[in-house]
C-alpha positions as CSV (number, residue, x, y, z in Angstrom):
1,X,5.9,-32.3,-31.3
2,X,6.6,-29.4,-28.8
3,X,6.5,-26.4,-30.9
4,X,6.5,-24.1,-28.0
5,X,10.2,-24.5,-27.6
6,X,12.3,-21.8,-27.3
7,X,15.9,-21.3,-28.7
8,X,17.1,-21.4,-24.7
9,X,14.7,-24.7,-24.4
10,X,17.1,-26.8,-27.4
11,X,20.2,-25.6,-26.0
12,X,19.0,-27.0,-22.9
13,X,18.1,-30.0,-24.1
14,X,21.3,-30.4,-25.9
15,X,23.5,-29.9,-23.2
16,X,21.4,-32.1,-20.8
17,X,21.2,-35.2,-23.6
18,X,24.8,-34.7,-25.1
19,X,25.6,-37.9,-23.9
20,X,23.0,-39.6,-25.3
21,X,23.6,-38.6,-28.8
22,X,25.5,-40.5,-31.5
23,X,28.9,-39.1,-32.6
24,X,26.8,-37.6,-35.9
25,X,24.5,-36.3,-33.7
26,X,27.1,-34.7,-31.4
27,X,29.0,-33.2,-34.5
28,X,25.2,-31.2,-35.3
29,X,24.8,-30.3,-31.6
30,X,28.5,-28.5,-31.2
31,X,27.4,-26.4,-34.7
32,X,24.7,-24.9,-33.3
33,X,26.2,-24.1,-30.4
34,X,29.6,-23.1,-32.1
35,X,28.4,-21.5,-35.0
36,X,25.0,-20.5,-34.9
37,X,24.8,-17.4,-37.8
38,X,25.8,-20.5,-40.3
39,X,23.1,-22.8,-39.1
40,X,20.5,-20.2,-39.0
41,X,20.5,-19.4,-42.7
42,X,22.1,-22.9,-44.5
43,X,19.7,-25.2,-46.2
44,X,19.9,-28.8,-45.1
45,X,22.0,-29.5,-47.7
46,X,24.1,-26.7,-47.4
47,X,24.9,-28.0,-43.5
48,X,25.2,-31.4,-44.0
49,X,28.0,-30.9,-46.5
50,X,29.7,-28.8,-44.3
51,X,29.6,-31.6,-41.5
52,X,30.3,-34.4,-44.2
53,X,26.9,-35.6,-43.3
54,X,23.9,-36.8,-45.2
55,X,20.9,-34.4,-45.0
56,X,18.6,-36.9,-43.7
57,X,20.6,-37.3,-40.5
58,X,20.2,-33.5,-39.6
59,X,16.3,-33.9,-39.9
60,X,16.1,-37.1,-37.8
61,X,18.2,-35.5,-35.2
62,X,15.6,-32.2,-35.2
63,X,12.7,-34.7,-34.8
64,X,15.0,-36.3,-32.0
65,X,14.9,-32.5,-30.5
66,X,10.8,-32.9,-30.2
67,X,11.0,-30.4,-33.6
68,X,9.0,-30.1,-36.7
69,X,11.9,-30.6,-38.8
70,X,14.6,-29.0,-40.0
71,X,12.7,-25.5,-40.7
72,X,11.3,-25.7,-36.9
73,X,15.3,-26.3,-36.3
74,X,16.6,-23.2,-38.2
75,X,13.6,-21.0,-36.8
76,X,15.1,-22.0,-32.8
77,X,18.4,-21.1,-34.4
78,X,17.6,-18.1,-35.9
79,X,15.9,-16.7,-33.0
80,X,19.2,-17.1,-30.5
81,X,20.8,-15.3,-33.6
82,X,18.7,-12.4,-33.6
83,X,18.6,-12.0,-30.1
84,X,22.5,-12.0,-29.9
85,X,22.8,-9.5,-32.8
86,X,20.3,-6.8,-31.0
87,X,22.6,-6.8,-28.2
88,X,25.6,-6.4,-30.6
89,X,27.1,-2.0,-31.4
90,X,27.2,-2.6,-35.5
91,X,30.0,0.2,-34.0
92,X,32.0,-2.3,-32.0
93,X,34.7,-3.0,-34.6
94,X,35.0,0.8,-35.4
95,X,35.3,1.6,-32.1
96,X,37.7,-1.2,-30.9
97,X,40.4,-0.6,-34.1
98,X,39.9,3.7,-33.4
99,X,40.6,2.6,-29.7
100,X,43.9,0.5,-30.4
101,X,44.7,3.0,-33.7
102,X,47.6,4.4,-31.1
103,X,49.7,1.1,-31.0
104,X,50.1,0.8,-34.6
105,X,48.4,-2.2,-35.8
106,X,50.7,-3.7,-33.1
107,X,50.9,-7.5,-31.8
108,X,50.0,-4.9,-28.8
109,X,47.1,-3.8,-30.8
110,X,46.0,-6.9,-32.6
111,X,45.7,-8.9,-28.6
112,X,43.6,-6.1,-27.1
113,X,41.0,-5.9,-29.9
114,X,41.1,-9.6,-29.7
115,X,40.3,-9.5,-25.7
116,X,37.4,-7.0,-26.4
117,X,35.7,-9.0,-29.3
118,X,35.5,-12.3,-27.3
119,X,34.8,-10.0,-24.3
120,X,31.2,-8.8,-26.6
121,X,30.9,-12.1,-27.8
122,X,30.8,-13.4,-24.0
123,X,28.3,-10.6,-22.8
124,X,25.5,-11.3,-26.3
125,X,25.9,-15.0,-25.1
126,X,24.8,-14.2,-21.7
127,X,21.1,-13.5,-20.4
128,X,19.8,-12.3,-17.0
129,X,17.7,-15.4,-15.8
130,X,20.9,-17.3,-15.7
131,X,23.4,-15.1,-14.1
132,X,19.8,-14.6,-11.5
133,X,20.2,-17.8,-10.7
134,X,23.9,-18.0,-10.3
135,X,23.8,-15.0,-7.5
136,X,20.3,-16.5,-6.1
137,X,22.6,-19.5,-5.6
138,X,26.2,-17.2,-4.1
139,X,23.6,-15.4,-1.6
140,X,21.7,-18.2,-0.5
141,X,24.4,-21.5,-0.6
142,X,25.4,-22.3,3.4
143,X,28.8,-22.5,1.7
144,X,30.5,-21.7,-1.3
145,X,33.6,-23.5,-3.1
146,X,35.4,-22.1,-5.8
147,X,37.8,-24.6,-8.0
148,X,39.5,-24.6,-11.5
149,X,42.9,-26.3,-12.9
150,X,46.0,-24.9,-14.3
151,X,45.2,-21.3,-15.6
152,X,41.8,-21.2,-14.7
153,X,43.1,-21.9,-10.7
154,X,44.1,-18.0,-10.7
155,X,40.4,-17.0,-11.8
156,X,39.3,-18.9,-9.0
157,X,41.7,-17.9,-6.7
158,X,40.7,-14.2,-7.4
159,X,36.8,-14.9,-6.6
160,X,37.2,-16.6,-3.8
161,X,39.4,-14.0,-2.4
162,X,37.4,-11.3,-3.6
163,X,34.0,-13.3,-2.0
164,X,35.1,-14.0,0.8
165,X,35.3,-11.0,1.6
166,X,31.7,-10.1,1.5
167,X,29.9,-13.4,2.4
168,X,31.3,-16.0,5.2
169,X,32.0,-19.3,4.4
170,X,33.8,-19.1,1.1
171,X,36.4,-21.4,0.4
172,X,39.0,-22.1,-2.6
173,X,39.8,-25.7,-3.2
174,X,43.7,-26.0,-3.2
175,X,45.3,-27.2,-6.5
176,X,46.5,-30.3,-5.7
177,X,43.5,-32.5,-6.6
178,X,44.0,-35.4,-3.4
179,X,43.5,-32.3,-1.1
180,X,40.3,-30.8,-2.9
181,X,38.8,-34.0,-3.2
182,X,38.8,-34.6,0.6
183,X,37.3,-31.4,0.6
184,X,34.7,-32.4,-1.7
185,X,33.6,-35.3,-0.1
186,X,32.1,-32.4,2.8
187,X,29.6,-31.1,0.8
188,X,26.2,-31.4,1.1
189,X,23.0,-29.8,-1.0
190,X,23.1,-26.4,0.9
191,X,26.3,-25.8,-0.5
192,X,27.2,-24.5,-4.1
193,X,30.4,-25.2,-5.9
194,X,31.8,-22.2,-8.3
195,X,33.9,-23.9,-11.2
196,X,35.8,-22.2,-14.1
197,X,36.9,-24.5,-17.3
198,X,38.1,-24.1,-20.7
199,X,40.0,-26.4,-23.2
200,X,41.6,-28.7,-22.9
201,X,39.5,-28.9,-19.7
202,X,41.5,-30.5,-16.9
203,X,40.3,-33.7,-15.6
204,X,40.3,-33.0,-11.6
205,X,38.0,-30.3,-12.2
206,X,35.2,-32.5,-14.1
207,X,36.2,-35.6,-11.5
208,X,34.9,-32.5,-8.9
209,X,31.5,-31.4,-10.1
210,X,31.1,-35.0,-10.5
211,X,31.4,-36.1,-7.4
212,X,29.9,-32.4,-6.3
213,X,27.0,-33.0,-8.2
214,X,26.7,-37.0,-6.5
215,X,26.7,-35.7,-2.9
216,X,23.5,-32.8,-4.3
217,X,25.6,-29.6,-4.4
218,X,24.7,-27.1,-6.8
219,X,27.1,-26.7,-9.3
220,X,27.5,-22.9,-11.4
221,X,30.0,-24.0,-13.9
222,X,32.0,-21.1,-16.4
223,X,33.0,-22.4,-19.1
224,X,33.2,-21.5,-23.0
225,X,30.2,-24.0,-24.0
226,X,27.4,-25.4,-22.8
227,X,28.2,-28.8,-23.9
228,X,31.6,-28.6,-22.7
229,X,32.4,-31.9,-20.3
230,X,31.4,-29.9,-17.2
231,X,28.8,-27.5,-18.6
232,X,26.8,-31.0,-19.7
233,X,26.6,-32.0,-15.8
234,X,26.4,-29.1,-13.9
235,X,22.9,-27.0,-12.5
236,X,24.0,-23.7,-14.2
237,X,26.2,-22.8,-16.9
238,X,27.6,-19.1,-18.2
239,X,29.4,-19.3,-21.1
240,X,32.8,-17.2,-21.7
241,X,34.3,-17.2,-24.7
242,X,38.3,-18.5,-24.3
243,X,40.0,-18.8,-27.5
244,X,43.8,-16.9,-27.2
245,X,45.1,-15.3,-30.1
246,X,48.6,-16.9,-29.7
247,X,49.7,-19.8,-27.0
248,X,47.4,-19.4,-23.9
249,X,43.0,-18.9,-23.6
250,X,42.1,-15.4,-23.0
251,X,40.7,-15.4,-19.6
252,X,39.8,-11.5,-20.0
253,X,35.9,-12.7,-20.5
254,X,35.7,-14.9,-17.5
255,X,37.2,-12.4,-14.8
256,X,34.7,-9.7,-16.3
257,X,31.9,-12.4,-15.4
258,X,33.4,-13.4,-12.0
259,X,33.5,-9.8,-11.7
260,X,29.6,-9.1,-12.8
261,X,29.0,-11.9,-10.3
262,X,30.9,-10.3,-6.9
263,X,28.7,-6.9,-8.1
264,X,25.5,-8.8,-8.3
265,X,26.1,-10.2,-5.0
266,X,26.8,-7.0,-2.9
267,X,23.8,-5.6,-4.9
268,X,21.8,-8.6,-3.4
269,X,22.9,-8.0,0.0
270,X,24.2,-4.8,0.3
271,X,24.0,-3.9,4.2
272,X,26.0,-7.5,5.2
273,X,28.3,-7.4,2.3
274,X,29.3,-4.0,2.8
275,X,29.8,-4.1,6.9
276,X,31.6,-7.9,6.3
277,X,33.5,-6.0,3.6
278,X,34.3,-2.9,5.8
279,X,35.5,-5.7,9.2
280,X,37.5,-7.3,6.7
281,X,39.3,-5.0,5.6
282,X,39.6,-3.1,9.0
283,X,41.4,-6.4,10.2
284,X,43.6,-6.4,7.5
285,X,44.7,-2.9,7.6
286,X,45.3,-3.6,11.8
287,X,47.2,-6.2,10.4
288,X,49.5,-4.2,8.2
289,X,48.5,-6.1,5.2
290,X,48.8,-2.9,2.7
291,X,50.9,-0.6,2.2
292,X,48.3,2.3,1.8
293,X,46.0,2.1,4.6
294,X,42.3,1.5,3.2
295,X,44.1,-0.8,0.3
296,X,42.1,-3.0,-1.7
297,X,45.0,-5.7,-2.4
């Protein structure tokens, strides 16, 4: 048994061999990741009646994990949990209901405080080795392609726009899929694809990374889960929480990422991205693209 795993270490492992597991199995893995607090402090018993499942099941599929059990199960669990709450403001709530107490206990109010609780829930999710990796990969890729489907096109719309401007080579792949897919079929292993993703997923996007991830791109995927259909097949995955309060997903957490990702970048590189950035938007401004000379757009 490996009982040097970390927390990250079995989140990996499910996403990676998601697949592979059983439809039982599949119902454990999307409880830890959904709901970790309950999983943390349940008893065996406690969780497979909650999943309608025997407990026996639960303690095979930890010893399927390379675990010592259900306990060595709960400890992994426990530990994400902890870490996530030491990033939390026992405040927030306070804070967020004091900030909205204007509107009235408004649909107004009730949306925003919604946006900022799945926007803290996003950022305790997160940790800096990933989104390292993801700006390692924006800096260094020979190109970069940005893609999503039906809302989640506008998020990528907005990054590409807003990366191209301080890196060359950036490109948004249209929303008509027969277009991006001859797009796609350029790619090679010095390139990185950018992809954002949330239910009810649309299919061109995961037939993309697919055949991204076939021709050896590297693929940064933000979605809301790890074992989401993309998040399973892709190199790196930063998780934003999505659920809407009413009709539509909230895509307030994933433009705050994109936007922690265009900062990271310029941070990276800050004497090209700022002189790109300044002979892009001299060009623009020659061009009488704004309004107010010196825009931003």
């Amino acid at each position: 048994m490996n009982t040097n795993q970390t927390s990250a270490d079995v989140i990996e492992q499910l996403r990676k061999r998601y697949d592979e597991l059983t439809d039982s199995q599949k119902r454990i893995a999307e409880a830890i990741v959904e709901d970790p607090d309950f999983v943390a402090f349940a008893t065996v018993d406690q969780f497979g009646s909650k999943l309608g499942l025997n407990p026996s099941t639960i303690v095979r599929f930890a010893y399927r994990l390379g675990l010592d059990g259900y306990n060595d199960l709960q400890d992994r669990v426990r530990e994400r949990v902890r870490a996530q709450l030491s990033k939390r403001d026992t405040t927030d709530v306070e804070g967020t209901q004091a900030l909205t107490a204007h509107l009235g206990g408004t649909v107004f109010a009730k949306s925003f405080e919604h946006d900022l609780d799945i926007l803290r829930r996003t950022i305790s999710r997160l940790n800096t080795d990933e989104l390292t990796r993801a700006v390692d990969a924006l800096v260094r890729a020979r190109r970069v392609f940005l893609a999503g489907g039906f809302s989640s096109y506008g998020i990528a719309h907005y990054m590409s726009l807003a990366l191209s401007r301080i890196r060359g080579d950036t490109f948004l792949l249209g929303p008509s899929e027969a277009d991006a897919a001859a797009v796609v079929l350029q790619l090679i292993g010095e390139d990185v694809l950018v992809v954002f993703t949330f239910p009810p997923y649309a299919s061109s996007t995961l037939r993309i990374v697919r055949q991204a991830k076939s021709q050896g791109a590297t693929v940064v995927a933000i979605t809301d889960s790890p074992i989401s259909p993309v998040g399973q097949l892709v190199n790196i995955v930063l998780p934003a929480f999505s659920s809407g309060m009413s009709t539509q997903n909230s895509h307030v957490p994933a433009l705050a990422l994109a936007n922690a990702l265009l900062n990271a970048v310029v941070a990276a590189t800050p004497a090209t991205a700022l002189e790109r950035y300044r002979r892009v938007m001299q060009l623009m401004n020659e061009g009488d693209a704004f309004v107010l000379k010196g825009g931003e757009g």
